[in-house]
C-alpha positions in Angstrom: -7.7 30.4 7.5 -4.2 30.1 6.5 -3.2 28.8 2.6 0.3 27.4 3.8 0.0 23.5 5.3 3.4 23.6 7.5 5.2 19.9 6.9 5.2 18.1 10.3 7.4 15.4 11.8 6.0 11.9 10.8 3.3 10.3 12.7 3.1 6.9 13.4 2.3 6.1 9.6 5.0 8.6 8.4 2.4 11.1 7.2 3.8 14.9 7.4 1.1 16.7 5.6 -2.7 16.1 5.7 -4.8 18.2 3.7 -9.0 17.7 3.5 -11.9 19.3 2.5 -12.4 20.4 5.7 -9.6 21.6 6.4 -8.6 23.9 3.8 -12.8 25.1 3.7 -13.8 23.5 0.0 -15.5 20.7 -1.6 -13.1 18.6 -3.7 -9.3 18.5 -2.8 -7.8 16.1 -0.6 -3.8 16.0 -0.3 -1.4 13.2 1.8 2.3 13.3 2.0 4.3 10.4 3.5 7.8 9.5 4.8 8.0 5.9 5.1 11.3 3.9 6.0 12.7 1.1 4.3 10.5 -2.0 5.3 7.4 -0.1 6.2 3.9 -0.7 5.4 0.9 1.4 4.8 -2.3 0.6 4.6 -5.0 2.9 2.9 -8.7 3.0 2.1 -10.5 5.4 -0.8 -14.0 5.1 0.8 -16.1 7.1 -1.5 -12.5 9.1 -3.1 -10.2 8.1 -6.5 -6.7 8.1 -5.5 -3.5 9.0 -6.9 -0.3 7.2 -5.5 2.7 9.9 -6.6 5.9 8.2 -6.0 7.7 11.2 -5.1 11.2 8.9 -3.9 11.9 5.6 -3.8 10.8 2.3 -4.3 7.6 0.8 -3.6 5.3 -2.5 -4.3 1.7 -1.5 -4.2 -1.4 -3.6 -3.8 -5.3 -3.3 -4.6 -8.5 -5.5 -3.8 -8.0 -6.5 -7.4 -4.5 -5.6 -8.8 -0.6 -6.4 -7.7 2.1 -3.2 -8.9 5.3 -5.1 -7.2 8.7 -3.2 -7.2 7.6 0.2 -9.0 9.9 3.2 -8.6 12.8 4.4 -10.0 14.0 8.2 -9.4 15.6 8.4 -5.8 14.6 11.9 -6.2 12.3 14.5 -7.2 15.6 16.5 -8.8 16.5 13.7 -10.9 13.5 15.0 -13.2 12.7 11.8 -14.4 9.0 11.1 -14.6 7.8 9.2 -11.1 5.6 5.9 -11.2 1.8 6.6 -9.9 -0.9 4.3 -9.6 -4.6 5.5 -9.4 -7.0 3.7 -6.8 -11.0 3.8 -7.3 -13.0 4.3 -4.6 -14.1 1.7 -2.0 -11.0 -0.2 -2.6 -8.4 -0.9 0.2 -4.6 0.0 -0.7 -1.2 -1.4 0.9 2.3 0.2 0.0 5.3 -1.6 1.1 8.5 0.7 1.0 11.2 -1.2 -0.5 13.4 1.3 0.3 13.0 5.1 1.8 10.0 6.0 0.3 8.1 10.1 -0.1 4.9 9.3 -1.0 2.2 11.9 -1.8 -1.9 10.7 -1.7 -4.1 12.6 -4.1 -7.8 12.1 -3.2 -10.9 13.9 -4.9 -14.4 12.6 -5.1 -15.6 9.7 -6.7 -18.7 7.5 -8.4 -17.0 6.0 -11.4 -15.8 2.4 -11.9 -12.6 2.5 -13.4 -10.4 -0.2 -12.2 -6.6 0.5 -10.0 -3.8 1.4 -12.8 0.0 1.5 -13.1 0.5 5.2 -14.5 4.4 5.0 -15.6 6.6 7.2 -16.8 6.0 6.4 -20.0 2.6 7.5 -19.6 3.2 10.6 -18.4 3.3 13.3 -21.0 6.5 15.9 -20.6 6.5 19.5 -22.0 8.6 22.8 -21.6 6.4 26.1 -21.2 7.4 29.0 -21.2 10.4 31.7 -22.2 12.8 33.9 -20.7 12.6 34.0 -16.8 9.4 32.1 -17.1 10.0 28.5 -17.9 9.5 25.2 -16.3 9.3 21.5 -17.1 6.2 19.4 -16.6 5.2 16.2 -16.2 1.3 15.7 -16.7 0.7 12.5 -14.6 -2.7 12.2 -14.5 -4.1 15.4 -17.4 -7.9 15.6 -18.4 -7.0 13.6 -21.4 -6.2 10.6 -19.5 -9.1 8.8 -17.6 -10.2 9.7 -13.8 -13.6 10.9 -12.4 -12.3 14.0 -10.9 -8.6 14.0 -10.2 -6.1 16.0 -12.1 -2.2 15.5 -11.3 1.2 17.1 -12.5 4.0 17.9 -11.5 6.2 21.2 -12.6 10.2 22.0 -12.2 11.0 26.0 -11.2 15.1 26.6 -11.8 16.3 29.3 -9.6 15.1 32.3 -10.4 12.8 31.8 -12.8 8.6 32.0 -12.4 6.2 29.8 -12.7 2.6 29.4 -12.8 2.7 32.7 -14.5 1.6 34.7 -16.4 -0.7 35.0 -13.3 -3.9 32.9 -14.1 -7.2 31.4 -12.3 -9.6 28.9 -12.9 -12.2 29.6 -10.2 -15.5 30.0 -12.1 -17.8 27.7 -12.1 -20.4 27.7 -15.3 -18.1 29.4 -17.4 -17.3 29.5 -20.9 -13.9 30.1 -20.2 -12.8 28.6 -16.4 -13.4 25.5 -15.2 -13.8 25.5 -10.7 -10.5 23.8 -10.0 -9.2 23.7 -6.0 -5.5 23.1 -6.2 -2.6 22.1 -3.9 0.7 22.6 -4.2 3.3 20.4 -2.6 7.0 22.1 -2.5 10.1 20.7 -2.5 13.8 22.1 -3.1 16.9 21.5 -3.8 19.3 22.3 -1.6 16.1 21.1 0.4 16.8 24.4 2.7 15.6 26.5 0.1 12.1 28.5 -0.1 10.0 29.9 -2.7 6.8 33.1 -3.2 3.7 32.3 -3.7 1.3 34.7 -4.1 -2.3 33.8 -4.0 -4.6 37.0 -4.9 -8.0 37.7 -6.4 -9.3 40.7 -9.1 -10.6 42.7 -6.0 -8.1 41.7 -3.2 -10.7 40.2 -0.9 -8.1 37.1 -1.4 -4.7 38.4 -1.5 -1.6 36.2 0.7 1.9 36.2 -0.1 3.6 33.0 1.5 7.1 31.8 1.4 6.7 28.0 1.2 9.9 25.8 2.5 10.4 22.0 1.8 7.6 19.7 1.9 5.3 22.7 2.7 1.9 23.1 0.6 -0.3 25.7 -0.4 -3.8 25.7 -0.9 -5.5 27.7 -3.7 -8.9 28.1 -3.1 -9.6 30.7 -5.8 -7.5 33.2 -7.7 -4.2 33.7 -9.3 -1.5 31.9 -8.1 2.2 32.4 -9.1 5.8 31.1 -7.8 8.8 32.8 -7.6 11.7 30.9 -7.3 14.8 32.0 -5.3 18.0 32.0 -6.3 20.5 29.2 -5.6 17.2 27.3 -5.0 15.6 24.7 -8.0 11.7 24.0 -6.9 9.7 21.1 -7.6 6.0 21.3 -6.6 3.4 18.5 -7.4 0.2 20.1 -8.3 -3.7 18.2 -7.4 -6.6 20.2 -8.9 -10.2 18.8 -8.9 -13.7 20.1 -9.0 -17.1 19.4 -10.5 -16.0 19.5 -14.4 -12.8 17.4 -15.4 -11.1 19.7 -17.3 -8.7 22.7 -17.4 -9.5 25.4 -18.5 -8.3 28.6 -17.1 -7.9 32.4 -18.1 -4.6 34.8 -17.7 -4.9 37.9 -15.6 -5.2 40.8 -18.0 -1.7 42.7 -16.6 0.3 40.2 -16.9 -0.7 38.1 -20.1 1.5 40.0 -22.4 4.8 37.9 -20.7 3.5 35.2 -23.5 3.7 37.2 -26.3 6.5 38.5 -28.3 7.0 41.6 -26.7 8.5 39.9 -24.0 12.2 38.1 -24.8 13.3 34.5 -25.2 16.2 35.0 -23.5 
């Protein structure tokens, strides 16, 4: 089964990428990405799922069964490294976007039983932090973190400059019962600026039964099913991926591969 989700030309409700359970062979994950035109609407239902609405571009008004979000939106794009506008959807609750202008939308679905009620997540809700050092830094927005209410979702979204890595020091969070790991299936959906640019990713377990090296282009996303999972960017190239993790305990918690984790210590250089 392949990791990498080619994006597709838009179907008749602008989706290019469509990512289930199913699909990519696990339990929790679920992962929509949308083109819509100016004028267009699209209708959605979370059956027994949460949902996340990332506002990847563009401007939208987005309705509920129970709440109105009209004329949220303000980045025009992902590179303007603003935080977006989200709104999270419980399940069995019908959603209808209207694109008020040109509109990439990404869907973020996991499992649900809760009863929290349909939010506006803004950006002054979102959390922002720089990790990292040297050749290994990145900015991230935490849209929807494991400090911020959801049954099973968690959302964020991380900036790569060229040439740096990211998700690195190499780290997993694939065991379930643990101390130290929480089960976590993650997508990754990739975007870059110039938009013809690609990244690595290398997806890879402790004994190699799992080891795929993929070179992701624009609007292209990779599953993680298990293992460590770094990006490399390339150069001339700035990436942006947004990042969906869920599984059956809300929280992160992950641990470095061995090899690598020295690149957060001080042996290794700021700069």
């Amino acid at each position: 089964m392949s990791l990498l989700s080619k994006s597709q030309q838009p179907d008749a409700q602008g989706r290019i990428q469509h990512v289930t359970p199913e699909s990519a062979g696990w339990r929790y994950v679920g992962f929509d990405a949308y083109l819509l035109k100016k004028g267009q609407t699209l209708q959605l239902e979370s059956a027994d799922k949460e949902l996340c609405l990332v506002l990847v571009a563009g401007l939208a008004s987005v309705k509920t069964q129970h709440a109105e979000f009209p004329g949220i939106g303000q980045r025009m794009s992902p590179f303007e490294r603003t935080p977006p506008y989200s709104v999270y959807v419980p399940h069995n609750d019908r959603v209808e976007v209207y694109a008020e202008t040109d509109l990439e939308l990404a869907v973020c679905n996991a499992p649900s039983q809760g009863h929290l009620p349909a939010r506006l997540i803004g950006p002054d809700d979102v959390g922002v932090e720089h990790r990292g050092k040297g050749r290994n830094q990145r900015l991230v927005h935490n849209i929807l973190p494991d400090d911020k209410q959801a049954d099973s979702l968690l959302v964020v979204e991380v900036y790569t400059n060229e040439g740096d890595t990211s998700s690195y020091p190499s780290h997993k969070h694939d065991q379930e019962d643990s101390p130290d790991e929480t089960y976590l299936e993650e997508t990754y959906y990739h975007r870059f600026d110039p938009p013809q640019g690609f990244a690595m990713q290398r997806v890879y377990t402790d004994d190699r039964s799992l080891d795929a090296c993929m070179a992701p282009y624009n609007r292209d996303v990779v599953t993680v099913p298990r293992g460590y999972h770094p990006v490399a960017t390339i150069a001339g190239y700035n990436n942006y991926y947004l990042n969906v993790m869920a599984g059956p305990v809300r929280k992160w918690k992950f641990t470095w591969e061995s090899d690598h984790a020295w690149v957060n210590s001080d042996q290794y250089p700021r700069s």
